[in-house]
Structure formats: structure tokens, C-alpha cells
C-alpha positions in Angstrom: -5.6 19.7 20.3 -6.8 16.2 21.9 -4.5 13.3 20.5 -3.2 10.3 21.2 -0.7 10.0 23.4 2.6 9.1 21.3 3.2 5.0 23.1 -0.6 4.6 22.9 -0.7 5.4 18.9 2.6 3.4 18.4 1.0 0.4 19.4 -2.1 1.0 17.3 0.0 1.0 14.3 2.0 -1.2 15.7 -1.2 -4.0 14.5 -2.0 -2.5 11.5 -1.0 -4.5 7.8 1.0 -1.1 7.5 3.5 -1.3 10.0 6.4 -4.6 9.6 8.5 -3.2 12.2 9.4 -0.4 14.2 11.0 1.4 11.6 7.8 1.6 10.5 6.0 2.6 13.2 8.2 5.7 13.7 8.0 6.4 10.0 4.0 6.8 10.0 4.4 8.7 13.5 5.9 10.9 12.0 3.5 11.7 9.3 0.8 11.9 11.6 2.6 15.0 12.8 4.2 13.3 16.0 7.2 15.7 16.6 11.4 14.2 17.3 10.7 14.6 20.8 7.5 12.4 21.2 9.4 9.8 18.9 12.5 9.6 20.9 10.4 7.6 23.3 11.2 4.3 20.6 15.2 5.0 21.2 15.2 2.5 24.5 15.8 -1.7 23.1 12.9 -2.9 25.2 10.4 -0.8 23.5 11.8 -1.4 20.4 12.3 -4.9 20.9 7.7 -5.4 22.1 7.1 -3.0 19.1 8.6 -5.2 16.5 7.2 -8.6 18.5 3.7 -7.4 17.4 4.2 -5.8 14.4 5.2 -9.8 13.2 2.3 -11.0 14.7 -0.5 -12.3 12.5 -2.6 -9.7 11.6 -6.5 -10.4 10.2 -7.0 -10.1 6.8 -8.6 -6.8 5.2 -12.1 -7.0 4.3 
């Protein structure tokens, strides 16, 4: 199987309407399937901390 690595789809969501913080994020990994291993990645405060910076960012309105 041929998916997207775990950081690389946490920052797609990351700019979706969906996702208003990492909490989040981490939530809709892990209905995607993404295991508690590949999540752990979001434990360390810096990763956290640019997750959440763009999950507040404006995001464009649906069409």
C-alpha cells in the first residue's frame, strides 16, 4: 500500500476547514487508519506548536 507519509498528510489536514488544532489533526489520522506509532510523531511541542499555527490560519471558503 502506497500512502502518504504520516508528517506529509498531517499538514494537508492541517489546512483543511476540518481540522482547528492538532487535536484534530491526530483525531482524523487516526481514522484514516494511521497507526499509534505513526501518530506519536505529533508528541514533540515544536511540531505541535507549527501544526496548530496553521490549522488557525485563514482558510478559503468552500465552494
Amino acid at each position: 500500500m502506497n500512502r502518504t507519509h504520516v508528517v506529509e498528510r498531517a499538514y494537508q489536514l492541517a489546512r483543511t476547514q476540518n481540522c482547528l488544532n492538532t487535536g484534530d489533526v491526530v483525531k482524523a489520522l487516526s481514522g484514516e487508519g494511521y497507526s499509534g506509532a505513526e501518530i506519536s510523531h505529533f508528541q514533540g511541542s515544536s511540531i505541535r506548536a507549527d501544526l496548530n499555527r496553521i490549522c488557525k490560519m485563514p482558510k478559503p471558503e468552500a465552494a
